[in-house]
N, C-alpha and C positions, 0 to 999 in steps of 0.2 A: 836289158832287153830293149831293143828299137822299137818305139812306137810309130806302128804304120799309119800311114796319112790314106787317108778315101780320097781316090781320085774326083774331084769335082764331075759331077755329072752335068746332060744338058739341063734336066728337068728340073735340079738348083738354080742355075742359071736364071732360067724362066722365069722360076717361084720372085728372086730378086727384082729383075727384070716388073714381072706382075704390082708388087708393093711398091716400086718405085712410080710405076704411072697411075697408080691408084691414089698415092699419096698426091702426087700432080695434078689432079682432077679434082680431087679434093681441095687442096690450094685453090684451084681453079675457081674453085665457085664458090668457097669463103671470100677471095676479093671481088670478084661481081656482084656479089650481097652489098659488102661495103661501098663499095661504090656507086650503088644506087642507090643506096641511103643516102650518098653526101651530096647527091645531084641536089642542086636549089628547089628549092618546091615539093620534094617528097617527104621531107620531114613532117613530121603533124607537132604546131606550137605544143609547150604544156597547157593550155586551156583548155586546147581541145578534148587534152587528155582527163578532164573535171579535178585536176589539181589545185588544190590551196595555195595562197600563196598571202606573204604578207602585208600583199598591198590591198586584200580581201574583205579590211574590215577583222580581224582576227580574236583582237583584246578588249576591254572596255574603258572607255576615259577613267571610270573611278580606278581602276586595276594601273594605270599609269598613275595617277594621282598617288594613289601610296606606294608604288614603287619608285616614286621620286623623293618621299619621306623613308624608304629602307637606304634609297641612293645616297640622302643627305646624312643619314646616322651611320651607316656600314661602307660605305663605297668613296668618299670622296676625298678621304684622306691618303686616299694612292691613287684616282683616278680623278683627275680634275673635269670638270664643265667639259661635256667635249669629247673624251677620250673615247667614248664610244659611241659618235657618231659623225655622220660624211665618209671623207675617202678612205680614211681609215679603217673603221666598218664595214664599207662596201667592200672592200680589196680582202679582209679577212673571211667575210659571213655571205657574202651575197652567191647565193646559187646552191647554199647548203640546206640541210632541214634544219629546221626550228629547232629541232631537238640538242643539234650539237652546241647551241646557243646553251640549252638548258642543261646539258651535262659540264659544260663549261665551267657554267652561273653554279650550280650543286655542288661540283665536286673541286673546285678550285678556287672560291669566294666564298667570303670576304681572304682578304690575302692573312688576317691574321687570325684566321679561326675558320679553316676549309669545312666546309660543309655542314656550317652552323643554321645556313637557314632552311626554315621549312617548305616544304614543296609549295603549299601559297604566294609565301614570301619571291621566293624565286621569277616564278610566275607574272608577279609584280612589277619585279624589275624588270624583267624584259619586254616586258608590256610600257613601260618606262621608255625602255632602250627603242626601242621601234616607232616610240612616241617624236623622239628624239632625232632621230632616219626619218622624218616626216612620213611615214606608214600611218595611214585610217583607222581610227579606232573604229567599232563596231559597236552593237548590240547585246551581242552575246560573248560571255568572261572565257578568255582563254582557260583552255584548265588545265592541271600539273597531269596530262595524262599522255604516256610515251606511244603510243599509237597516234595519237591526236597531233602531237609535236611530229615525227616522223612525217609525216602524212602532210607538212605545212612546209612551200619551201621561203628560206628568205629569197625574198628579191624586191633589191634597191631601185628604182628609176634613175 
């Protein structure tokens, strides 16, 4: 048996017609958003925004101190003087949170015994690593806590 076709009415037509300039409008003023956003001067820095960051003051000299003794026992037999810190640090970690730092450090070091150290330890090190990026130690000890790290971005000068 032939299945008959429904002739296209006007009020289909329309309905198309409708969703198409709707969808248009909508476009519309998704890229007028954007582009007043990227106008110079309308951005608001992240300070403004009361964001952390690591050039803050963040960790504590002693807290670098012995993550330079976990660097010299666990780290430096695959990572020489150096390796993580300057351009090469910057170009990987600068503009990220802190935290991808310390899921890195956790879950992928030491290279021959992944996620051997304790969330202290870790802590240490990157408190080490930051020390190293010339970043300001502080007052107050970074702590192994993932809101806290999230909440911190690296940024290099």
């Amino acid at each position: 048996m032939a299945q008959e076709i429904a002739p296209r009415t006007r009020s289909g037509v329309n309905g198309v017609v409708g969703v198409v300039l709707a969808s248009l409008v909508l476009v519309g003023a998704v890229v007028e958003r954007v582009v007043a956003q990227a106008k110079p001067g309308t951005a608001k820095p992240a300070a403004a925004s009361g964001a952390k960051t690591t050039l803050s003051g963040i960790y504590t000299a002693a807290q670098a101190a012995k993550g330079e003794d976990i660097y010299y026992t666990s780290c430096i037999s695959c990572h020489p003087k150096g390796t993580y810190a300057g351009v090469g640090f910057k170009n990987n970690w600068n503009n990220r949170p802190l935290w991808d730092l310390w899921d890195w450090i956790s879950n992928k070091m030491p290279k021959n015994d992944p996620g051997s150290l304790e969330p202290g330890q870790v802590v240490q090190v990157m408190a080490y690593i930051l020390q190293q990026n010339k970043m300001p130690a502080g007052s107050v000890a970074l702590p192994p806590n993932e809101k806290t790290l999230y909440g911190i971005k690296i940024q290099i000068k």
